[in-house]
Backbone bond lengths (Angstrom), bond angles and torsions (degrees), N, CA, C in turn:
res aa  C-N    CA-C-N  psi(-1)  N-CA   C-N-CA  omega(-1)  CA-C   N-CA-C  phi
1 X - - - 1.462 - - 1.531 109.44 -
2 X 1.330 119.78 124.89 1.402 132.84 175.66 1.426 111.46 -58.75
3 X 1.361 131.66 143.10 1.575 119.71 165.32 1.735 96.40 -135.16
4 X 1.308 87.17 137.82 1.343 83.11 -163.78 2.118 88.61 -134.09
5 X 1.729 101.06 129.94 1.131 112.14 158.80 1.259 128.57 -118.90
6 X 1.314 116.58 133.80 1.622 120.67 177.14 1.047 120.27 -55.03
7 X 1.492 136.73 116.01 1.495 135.75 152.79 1.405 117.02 -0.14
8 X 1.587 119.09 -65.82 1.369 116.34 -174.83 1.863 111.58 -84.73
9 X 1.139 109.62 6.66 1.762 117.04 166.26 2.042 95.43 -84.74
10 X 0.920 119.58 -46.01 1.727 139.81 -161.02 1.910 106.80 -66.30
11 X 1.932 92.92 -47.02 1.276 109.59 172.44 1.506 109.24 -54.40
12 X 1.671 108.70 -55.65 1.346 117.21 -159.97 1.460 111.78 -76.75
13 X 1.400 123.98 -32.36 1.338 135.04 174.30 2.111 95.68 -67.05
14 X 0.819 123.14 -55.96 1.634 117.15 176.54 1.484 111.44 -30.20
15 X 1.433 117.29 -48.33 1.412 143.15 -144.67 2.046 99.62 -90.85
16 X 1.293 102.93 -11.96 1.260 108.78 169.32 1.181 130.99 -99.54
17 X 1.262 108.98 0.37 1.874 106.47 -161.47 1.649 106.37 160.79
18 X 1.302 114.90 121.88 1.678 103.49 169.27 1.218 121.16 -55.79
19 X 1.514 119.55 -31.43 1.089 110.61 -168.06 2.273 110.07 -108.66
20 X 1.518 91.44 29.05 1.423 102.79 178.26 1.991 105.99 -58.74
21 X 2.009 98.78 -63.05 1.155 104.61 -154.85 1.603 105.10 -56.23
22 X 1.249 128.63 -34.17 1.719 132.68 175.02 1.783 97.86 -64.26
23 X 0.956 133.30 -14.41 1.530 131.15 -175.57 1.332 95.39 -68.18
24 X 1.599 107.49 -59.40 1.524 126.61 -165.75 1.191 121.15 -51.26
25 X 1.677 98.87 -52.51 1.725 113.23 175.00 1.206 114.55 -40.87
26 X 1.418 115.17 -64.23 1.149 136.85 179.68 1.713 123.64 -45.60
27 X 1.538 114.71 -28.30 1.047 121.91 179.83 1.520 108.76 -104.21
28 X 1.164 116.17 -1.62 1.731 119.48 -173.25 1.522 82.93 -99.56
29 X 1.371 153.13 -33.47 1.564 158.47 -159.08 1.541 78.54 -80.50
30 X 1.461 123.60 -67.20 1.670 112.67 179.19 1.210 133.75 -41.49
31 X 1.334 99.89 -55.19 1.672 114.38 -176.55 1.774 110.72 -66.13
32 X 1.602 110.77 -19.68 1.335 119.66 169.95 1.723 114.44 -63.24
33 X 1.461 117.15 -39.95 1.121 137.42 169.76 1.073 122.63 -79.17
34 X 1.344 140.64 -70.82 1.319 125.81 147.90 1.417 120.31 -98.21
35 X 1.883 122.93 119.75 1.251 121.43 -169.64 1.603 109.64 -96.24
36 X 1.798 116.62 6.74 1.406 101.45 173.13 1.352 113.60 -118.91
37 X 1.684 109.14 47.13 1.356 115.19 -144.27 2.114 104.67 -85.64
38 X 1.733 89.61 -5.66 1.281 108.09 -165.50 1.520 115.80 -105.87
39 X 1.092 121.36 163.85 1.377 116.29 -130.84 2.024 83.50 -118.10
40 X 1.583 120.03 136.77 1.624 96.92 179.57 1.444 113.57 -49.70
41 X 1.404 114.41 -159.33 1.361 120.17 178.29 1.445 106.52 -154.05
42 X 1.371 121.53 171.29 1.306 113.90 168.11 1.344 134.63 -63.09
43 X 1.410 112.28 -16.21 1.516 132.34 155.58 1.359 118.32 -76.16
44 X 1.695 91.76 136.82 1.729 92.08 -176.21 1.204 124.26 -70.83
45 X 1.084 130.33 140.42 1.593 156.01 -175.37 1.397 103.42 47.05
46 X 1.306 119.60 38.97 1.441 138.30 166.89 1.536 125.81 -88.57
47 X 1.225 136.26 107.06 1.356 141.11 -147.19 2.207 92.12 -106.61
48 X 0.969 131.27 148.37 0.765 124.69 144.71 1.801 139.04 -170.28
49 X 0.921 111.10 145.65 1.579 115.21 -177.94 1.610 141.40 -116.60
50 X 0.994 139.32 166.82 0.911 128.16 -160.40 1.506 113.93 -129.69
51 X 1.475 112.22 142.36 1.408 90.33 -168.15 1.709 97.31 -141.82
52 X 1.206 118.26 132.81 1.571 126.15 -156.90 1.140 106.39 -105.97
53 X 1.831 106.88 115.58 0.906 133.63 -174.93 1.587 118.87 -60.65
54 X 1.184 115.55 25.89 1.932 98.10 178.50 1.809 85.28 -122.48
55 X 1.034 105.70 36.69 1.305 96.69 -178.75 1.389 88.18 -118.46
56 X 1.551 144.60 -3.08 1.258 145.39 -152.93 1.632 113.10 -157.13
57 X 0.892 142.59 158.71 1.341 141.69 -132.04 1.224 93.38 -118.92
58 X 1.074 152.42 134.33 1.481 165.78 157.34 1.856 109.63 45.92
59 X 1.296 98.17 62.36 1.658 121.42 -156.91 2.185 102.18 -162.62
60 X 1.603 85.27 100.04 1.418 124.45 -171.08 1.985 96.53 -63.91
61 X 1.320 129.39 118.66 1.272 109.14 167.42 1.577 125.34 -44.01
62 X 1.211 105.59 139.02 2.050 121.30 -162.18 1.515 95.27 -125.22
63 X 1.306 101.35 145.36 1.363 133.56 164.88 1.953 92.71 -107.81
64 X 1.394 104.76 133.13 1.754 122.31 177.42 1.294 102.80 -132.82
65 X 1.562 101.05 133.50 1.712 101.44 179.15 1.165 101.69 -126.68
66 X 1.528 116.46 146.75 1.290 122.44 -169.88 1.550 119.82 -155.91
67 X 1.749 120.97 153.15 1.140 109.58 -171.03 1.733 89.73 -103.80
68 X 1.030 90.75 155.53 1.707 111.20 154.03 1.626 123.69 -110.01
69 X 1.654 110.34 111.55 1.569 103.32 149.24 1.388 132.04 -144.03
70 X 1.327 92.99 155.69 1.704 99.98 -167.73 1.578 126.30 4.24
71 X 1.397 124.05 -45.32 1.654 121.18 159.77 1.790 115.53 -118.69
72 X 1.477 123.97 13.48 1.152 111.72 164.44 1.078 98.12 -149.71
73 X 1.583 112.03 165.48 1.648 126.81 142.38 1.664 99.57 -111.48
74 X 1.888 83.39 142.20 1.526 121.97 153.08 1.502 141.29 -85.92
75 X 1.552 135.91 83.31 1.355 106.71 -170.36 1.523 123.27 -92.89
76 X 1.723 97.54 140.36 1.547 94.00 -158.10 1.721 111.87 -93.22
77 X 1.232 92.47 -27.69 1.397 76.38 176.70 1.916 110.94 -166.30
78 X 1.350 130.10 120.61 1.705 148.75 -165.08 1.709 94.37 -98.27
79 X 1.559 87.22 99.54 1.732 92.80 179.57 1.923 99.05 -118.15
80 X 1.129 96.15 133.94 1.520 99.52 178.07 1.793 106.18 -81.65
81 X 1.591 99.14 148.54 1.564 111.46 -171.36 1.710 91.21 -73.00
82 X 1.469 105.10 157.09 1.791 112.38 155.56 1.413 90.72 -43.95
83 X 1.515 114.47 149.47 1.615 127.85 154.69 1.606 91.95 -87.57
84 X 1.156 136.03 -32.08 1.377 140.45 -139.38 1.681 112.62 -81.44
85 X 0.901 124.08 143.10 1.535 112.78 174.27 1.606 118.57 -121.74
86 X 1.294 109.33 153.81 1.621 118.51 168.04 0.945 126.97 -16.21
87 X 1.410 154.56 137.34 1.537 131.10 170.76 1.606 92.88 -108.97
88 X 1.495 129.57 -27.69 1.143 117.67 -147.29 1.760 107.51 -155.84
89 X 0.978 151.40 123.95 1.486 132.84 160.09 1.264 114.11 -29.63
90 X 1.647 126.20 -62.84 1.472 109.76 175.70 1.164 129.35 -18.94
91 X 1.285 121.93 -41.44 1.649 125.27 -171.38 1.756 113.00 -97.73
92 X 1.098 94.48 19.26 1.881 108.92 165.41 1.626 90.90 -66.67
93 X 1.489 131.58 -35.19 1.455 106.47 -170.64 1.522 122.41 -87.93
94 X 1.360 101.86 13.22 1.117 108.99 174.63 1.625 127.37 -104.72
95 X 1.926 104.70 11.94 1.388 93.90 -167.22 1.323 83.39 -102.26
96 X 1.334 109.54 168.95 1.499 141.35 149.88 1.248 136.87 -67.45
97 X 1.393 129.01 154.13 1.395 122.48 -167.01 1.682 94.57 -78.15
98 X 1.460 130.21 136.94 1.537 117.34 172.27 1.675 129.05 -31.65
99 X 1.038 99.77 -54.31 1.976 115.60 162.09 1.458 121.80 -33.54
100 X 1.373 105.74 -37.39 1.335 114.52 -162.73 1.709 94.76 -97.74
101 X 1.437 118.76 -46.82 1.376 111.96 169.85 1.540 118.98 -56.29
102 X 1.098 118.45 -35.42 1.505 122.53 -166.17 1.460 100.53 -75.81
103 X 1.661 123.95 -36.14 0.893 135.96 161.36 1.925 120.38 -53.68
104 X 0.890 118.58 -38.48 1.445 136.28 175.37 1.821 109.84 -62.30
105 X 1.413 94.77 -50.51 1.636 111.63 -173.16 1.436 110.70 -77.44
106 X 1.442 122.58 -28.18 1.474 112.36 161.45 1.416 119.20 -73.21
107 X 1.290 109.17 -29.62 1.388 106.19 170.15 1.032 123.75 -48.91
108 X 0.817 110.98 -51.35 2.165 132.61 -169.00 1.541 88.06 -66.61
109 X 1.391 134.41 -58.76 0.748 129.75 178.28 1.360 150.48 -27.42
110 X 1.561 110.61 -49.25 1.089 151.47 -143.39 1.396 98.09 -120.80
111 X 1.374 133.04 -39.87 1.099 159.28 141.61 1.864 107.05 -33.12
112 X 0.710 116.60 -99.13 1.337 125.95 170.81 1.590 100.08 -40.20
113 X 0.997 143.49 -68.31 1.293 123.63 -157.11 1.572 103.40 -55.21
114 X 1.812 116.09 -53.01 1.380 113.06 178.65 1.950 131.22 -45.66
115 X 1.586 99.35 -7.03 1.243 113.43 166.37 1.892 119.64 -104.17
116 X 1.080 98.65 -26.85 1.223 98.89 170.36 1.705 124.50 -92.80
117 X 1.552 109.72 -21.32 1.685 113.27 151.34 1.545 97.54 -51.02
118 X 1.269 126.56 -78.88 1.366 128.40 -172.32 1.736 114.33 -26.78
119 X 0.903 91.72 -72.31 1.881 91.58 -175.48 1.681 104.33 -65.08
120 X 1.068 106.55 -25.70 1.837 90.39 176.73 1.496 105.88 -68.40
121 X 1.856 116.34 -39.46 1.556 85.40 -175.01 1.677 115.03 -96.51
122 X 1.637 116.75 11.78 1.149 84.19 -163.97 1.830 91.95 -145.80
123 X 1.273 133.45 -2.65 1.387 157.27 109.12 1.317 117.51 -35.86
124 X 0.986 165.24 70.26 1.511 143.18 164.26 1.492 128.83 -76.52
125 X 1.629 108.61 -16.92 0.978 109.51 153.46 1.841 140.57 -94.71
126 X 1.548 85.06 -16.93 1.397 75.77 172.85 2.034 112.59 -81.71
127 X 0.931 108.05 -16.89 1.337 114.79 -174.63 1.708 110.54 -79.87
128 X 1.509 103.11 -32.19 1.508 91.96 169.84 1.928 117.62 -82.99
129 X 1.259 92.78 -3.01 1.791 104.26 168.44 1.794 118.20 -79.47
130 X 1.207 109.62 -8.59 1.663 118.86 168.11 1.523 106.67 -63.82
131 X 1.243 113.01 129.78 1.470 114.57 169.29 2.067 105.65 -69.91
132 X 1.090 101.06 142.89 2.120 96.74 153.70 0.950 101.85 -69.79
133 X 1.733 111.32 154.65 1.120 135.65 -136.53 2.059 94.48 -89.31
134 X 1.239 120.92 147.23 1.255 144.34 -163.51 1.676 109.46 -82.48
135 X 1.726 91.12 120.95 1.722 90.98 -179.46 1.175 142.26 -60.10
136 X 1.441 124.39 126.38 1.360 117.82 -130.74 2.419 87.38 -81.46
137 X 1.071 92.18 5.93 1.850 76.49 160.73 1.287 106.98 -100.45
138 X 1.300 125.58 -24.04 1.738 117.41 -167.80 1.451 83.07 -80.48
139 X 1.538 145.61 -24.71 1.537 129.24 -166.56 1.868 94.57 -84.65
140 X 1.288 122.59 -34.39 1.459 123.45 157.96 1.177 124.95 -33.03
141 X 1.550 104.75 -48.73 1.569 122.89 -168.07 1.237 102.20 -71.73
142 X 1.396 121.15 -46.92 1.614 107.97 175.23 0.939 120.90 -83.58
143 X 1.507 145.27 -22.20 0.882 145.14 151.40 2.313 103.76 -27.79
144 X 1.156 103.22 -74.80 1.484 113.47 175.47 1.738 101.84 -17.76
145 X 1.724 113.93 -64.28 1.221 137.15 -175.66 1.167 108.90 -27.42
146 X 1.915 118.90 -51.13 1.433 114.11 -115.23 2.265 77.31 -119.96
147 X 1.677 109.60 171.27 1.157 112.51 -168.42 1.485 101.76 -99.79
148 X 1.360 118.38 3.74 1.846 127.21 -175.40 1.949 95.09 -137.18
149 X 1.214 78.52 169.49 1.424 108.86 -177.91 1.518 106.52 -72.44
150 X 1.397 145.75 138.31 1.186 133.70 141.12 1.787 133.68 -75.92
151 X 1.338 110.79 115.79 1.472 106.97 -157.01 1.136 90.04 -79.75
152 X 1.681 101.63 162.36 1.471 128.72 -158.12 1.681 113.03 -84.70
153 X 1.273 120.30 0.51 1.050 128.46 161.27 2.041 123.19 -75.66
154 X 1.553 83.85 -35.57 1.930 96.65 164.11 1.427 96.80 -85.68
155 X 1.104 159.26 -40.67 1.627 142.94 -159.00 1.295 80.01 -62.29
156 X 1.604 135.98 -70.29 1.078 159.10 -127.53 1.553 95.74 -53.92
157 X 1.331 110.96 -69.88 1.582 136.32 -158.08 1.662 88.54 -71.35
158 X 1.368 139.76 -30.60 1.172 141.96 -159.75 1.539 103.78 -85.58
159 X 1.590 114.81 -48.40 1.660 116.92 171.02 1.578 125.24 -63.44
160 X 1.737 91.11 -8.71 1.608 84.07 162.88 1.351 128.77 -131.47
161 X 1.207 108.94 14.79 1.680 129.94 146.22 1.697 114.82 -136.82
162 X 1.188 112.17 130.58 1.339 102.42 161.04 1.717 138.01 -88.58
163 X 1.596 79.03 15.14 1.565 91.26 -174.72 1.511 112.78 148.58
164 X 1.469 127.20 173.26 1.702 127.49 -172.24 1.732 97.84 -113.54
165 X 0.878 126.54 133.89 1.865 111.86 168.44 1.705 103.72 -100.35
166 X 1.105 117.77 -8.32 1.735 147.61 174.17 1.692 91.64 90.89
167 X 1.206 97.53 161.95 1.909 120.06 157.52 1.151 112.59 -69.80
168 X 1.424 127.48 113.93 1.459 124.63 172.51 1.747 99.43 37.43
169 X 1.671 131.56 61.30 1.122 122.96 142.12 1.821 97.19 105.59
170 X 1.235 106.61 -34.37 1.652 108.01 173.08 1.140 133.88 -97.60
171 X 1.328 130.32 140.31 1.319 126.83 -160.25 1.867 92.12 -88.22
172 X 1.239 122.01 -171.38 1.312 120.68 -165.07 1.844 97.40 -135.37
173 X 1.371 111.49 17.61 1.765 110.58 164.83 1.132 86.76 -110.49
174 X 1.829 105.19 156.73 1.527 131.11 -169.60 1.658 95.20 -67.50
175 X 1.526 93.63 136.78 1.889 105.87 174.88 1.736 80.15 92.54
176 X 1.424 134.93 12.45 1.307 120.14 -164.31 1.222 132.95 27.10
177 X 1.370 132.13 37.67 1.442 148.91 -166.49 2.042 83.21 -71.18
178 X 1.231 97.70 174.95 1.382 98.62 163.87 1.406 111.09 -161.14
179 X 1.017 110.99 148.87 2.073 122.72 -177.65 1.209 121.49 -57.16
180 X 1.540 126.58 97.83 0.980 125.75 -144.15 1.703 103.90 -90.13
181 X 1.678 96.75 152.79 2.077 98.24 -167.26 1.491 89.63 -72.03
182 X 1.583 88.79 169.63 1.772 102.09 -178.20 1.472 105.87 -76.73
183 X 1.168 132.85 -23.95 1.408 120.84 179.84 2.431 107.69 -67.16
184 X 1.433 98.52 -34.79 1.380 107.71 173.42 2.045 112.73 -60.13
185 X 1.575 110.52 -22.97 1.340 111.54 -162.46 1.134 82.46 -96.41
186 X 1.074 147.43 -53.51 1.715 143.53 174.76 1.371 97.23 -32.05
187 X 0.766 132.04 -71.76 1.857 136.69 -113.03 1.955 82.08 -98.95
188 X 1.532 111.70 -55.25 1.288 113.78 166.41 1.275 133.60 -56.58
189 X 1.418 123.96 -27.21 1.585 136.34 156.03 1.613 125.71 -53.24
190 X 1.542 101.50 -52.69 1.405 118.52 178.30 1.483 109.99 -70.75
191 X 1.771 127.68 -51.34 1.126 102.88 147.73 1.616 156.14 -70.89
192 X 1.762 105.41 -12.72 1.582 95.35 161.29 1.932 113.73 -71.90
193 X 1.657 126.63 -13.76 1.424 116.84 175.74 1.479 103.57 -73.02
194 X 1.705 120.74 -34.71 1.515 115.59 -179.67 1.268 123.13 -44.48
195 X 1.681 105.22 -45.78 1.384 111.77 -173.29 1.717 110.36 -100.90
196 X 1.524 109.39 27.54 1.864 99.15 163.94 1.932 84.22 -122.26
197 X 1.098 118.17 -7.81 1.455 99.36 172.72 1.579 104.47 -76.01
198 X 1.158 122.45 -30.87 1.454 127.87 -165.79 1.325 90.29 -76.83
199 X 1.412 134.86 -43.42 1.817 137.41 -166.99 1.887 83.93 -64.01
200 X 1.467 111.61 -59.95 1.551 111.90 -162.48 1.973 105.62 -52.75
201 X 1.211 110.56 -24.78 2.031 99.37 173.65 1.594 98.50 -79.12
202 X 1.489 121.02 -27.77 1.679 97.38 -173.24 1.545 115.98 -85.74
203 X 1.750 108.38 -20.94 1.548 133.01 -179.92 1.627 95.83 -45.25
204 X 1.712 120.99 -40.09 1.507 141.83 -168.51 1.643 105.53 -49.13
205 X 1.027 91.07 -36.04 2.100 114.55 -157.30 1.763 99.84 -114.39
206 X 1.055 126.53 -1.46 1.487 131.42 -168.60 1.638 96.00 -99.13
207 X 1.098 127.54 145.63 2.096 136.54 164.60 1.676 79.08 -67.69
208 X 1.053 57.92 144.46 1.898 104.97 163.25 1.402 99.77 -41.11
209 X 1.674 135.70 142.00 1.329 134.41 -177.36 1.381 133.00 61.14
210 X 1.954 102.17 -14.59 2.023 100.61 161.60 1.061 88.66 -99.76
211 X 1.511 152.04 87.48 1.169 155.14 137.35 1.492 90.52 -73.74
212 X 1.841 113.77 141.87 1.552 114.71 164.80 1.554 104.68 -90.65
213 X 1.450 125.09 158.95 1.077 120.14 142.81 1.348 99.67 -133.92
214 X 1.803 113.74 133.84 1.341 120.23 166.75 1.305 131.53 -128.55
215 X 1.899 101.28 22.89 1.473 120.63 -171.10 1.370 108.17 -178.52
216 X 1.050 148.73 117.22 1.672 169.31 104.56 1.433 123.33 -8.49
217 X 0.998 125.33 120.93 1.517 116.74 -175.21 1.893 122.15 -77.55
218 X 1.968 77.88 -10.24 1.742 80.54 167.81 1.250 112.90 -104.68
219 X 1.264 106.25 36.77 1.826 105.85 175.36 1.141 108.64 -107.68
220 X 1.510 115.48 141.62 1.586 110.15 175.54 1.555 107.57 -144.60
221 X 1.028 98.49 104.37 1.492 102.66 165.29 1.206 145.38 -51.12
222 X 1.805 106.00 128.44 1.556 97.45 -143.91 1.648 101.84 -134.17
223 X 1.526 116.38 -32.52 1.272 114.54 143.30 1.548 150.58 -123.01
224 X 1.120 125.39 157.44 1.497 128.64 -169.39 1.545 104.52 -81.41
225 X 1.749 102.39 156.49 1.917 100.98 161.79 1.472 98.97 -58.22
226 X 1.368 123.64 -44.48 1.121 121.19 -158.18 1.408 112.50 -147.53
227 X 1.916 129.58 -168.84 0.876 97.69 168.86 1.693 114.76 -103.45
228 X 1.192 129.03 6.75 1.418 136.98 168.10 1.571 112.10 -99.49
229 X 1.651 112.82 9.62 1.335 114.70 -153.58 1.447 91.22 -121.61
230 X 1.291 147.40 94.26 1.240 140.82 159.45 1.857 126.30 -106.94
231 X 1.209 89.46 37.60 1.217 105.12 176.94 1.315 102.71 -83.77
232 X 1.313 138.85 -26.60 1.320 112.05 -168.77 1.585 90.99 -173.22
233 X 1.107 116.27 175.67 1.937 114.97 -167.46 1.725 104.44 162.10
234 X 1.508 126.74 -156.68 0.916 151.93 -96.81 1.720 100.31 -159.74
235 X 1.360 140.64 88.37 1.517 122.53 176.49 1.467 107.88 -105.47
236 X 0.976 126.68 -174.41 1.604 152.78 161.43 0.979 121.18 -92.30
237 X 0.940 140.59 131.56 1.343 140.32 160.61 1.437 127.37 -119.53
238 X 1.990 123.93 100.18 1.144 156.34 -135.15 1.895 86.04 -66.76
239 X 1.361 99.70 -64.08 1.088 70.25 178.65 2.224 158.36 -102.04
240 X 1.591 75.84 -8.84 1.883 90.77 169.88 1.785 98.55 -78.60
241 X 1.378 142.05 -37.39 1.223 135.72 -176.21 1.825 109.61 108.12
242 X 1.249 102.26 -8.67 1.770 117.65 -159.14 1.816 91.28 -100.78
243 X 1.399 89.91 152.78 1.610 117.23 -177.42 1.375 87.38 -79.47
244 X 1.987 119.75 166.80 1.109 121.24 160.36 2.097 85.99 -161.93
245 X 1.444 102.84 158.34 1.207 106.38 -178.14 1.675 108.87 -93.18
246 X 1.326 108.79 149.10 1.417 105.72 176.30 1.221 106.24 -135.34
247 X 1.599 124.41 168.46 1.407 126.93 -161.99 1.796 114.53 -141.23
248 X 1.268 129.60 135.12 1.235 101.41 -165.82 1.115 101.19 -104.80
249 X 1.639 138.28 26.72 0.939 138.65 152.81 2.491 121.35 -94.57
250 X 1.496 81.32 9.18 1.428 96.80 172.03 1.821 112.84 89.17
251 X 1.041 116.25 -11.04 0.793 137.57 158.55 1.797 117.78 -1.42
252 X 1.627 141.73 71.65 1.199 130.94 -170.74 1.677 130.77 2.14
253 X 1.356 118.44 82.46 1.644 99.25 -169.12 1.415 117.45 -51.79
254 X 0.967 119.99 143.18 1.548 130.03 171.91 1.860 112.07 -122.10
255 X 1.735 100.84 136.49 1.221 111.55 -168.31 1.367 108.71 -99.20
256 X 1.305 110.57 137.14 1.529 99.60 -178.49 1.497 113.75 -98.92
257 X 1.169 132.79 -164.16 1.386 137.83 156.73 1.156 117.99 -71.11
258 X 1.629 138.79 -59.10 1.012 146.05 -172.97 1.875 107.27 -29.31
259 X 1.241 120.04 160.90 1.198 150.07 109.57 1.683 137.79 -32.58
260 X 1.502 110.99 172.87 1.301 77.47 150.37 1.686 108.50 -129.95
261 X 1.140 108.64 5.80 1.832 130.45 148.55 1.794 93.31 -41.23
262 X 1.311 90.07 -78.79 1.416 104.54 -165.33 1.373 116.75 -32.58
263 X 1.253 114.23 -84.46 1.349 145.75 149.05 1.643 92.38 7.38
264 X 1.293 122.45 -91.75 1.667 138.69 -169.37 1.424 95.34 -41.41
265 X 1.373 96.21 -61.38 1.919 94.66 -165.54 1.911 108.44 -64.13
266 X 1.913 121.15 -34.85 1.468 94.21 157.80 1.415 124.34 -46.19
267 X 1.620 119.27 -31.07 1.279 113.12 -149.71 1.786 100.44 -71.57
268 X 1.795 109.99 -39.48 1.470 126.85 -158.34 1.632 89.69 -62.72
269 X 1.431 110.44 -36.65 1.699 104.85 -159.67 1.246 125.00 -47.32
270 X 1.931 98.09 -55.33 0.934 127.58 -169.57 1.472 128.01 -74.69
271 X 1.470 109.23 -18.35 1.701 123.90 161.10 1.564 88.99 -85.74
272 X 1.197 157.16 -33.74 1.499 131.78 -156.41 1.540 91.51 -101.62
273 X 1.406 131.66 -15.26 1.834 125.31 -167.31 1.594 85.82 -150.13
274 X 1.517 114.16 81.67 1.233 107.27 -177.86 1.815 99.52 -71.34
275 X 1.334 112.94 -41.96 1.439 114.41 -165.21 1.584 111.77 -61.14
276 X 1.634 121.42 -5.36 0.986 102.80 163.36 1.919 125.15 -111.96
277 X 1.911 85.62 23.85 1.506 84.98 177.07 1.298 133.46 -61.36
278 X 1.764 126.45 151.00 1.345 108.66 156.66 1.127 107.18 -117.60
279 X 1.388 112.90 -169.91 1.708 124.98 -179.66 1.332 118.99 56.54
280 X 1.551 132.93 -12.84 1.267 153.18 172.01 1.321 138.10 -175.52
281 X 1.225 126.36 155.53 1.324 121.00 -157.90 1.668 98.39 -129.91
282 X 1.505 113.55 136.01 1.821 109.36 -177.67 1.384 96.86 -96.44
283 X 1.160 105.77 159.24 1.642 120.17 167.46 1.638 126.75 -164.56
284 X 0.712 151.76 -152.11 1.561 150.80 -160.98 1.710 125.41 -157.25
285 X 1.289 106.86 98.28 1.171 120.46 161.48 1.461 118.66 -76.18
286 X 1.619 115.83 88.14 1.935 95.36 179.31 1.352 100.63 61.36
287 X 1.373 126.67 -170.24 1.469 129.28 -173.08 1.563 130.24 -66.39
288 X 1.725 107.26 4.84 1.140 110.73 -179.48 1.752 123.82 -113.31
289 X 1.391 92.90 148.08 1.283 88.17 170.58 1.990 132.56 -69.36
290 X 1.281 94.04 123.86 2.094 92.48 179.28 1.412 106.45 -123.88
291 X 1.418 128.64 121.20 0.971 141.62 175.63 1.997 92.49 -76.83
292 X 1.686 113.11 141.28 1.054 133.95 -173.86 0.989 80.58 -49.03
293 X 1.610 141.01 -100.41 1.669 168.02 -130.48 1.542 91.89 -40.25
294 X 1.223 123.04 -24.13 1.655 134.59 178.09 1.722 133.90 -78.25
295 X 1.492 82.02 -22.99 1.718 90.28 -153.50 1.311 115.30 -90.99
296 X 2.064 113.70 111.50 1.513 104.59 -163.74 1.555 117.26 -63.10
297 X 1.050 124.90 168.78 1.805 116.64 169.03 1.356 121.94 -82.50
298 X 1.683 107.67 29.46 1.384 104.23 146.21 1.288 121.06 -135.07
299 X 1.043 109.52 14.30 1.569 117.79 144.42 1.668 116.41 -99.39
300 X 1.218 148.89 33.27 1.126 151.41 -143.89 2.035 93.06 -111.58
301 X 1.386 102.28 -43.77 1.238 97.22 -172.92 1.833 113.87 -76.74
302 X 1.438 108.31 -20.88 1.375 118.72 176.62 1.655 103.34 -78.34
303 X 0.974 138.89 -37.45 1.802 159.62 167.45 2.026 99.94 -28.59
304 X 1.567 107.70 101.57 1.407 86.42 163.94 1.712 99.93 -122.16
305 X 1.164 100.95 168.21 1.620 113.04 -164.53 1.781 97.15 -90.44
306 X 1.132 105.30 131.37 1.754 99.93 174.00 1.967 100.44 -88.20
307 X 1.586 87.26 133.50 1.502 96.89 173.02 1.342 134.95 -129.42
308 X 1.265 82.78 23.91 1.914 105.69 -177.86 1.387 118.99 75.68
């Protein structure tokens, strides 16, 4: 029996773990031997299994989905499990049906790689400014930290960066914001709850309806303006699924539409079809990526516009 993996399945499995792509090998030698070794899935004619990572060297337990036919298997897609665990029953209403997560995690996936193909061939510096992807116990550990669950779509995006340090000073999301490391989402979490506990003693003394709110306990902050810029950025929100901006000067949060699927995949579009970008335009300083919305007016003449 043939097993056959896609280049960009091979890319994305790399991007999880050094010791992912030997996971794979190892399980395509199985699936060669027995090809119905996998269990259905909630996806149609989708086979899949799981294969637990402490059996393998720097290789996160994976869920693998795969087709079977008559002389080959295909695998479609190596999504790593949450490392993260429950804190509480309450937050049973926040999980997802498995299908729908696994579904979530290729996204992110797939998503991210189409930005990080990009800057590898045509960025080189901003792409060598990506941290490797974040150990799935230190993403535990904050998880421990934090007063909500982290959904499995952020573990996801986290095992395959641990963060942006920017390109020469810029982060590589439009407005050059950049993905902030997990030690930055701590430190930024704990102080946006400091300052809504401090809103909650004046909320005491406030009429009825000026209650402030300037922080959520299911918010978790996930990106920066920048990457020296943590004044203000980009959170999550555990439970609607939608981005909203936050400010560390208190600043009214505002929720946006986006995702954070979404979100990635505007970002991939608009570096792969710049001419049909909106809201910003990418371009190239030297080896890095600069989103227009960025570029001071004295670097304007060094500023070239990417045009595919």
């Amino acid at each position: 029996m043939n097993v056959e993996i896609p280049p960009q399945i091979r890319d994305s499995a790399a991007q999880l773990g050094a010791g992912v792509p030997y996971a794979l090998k190892v399980l395509a030698g199985q699936l060669a031997d027995d090809p119905d070794m996998g269990e259905a899935s909630d996806l149609p004619g989708i086979l899949s299994v799981t294969v637990d990572g402490d059996h393998f060297e720097d290789c996160p337990t994976l869920t693998i989905g795969y087709i079977r036919e008559p002389d080959r298997i295909e695998i479609r897609y190596v999504n790593p499990q949450p490392a993260v665990r429950e804190h509480s029953e309450d937050r049973s209403t926040q999980r997802r049906r498995p299908a729908a997560e696994a579904g979530a995690v290729r996204e992110i996936a797939d998503a991210w790689q189409r930005i990080t193909r990009w800057l590898e061939s045509n960025a080189p510096d901003s792409y060598g400014a990506l941290r490797a992807g974040a150990d799935p116990a230190d993403i535990a550990a904050l998880d421990d930290g934090l007063s909500t669950r982290i959904p499995v779509e952020l573990s996801a995006l986290w095992l395959l960066t641990g963060g942006d340090d920017g390109g020469n000073g810029w982060g590589c999301l439009p407005g050059n914001r950049a993905l902030m490391n997990l030690e930055a989402v701590a430190a930024t979490y704990r102080l946006k709850m400091d300052d809504q506990a401090n809103q909650d003693l004046l909320n005491a003394d406030r009429p009825v309806g000026d209650s402030v709110t300037v922080w959520k306990p299911t918010w978790i902050p996930v990106i920066a303006q920048g990457p020296a810029d943590s004044t203000a950025g980009l959170y999550l929100d555990t439970v609607t699924g939608r981005l909203g901006q936050w400010s560390r000067y208190n600043e009214a949060p505002h929720e946006e539409l986006d995702t954070l699927v979404t979100y990635l995949e505007e970002a991939a579009d608009m570096l792969e079809a710049p001419a049909l970008a909106v809201g910003d335009k990418p371009g190239l300083i030297g080896g890095a990526l600069v989103w227009l919305s960025s570029v001071d007016p004295t670097q304007e003449e060094r500023w070239r516009p990417w045009t595919g």
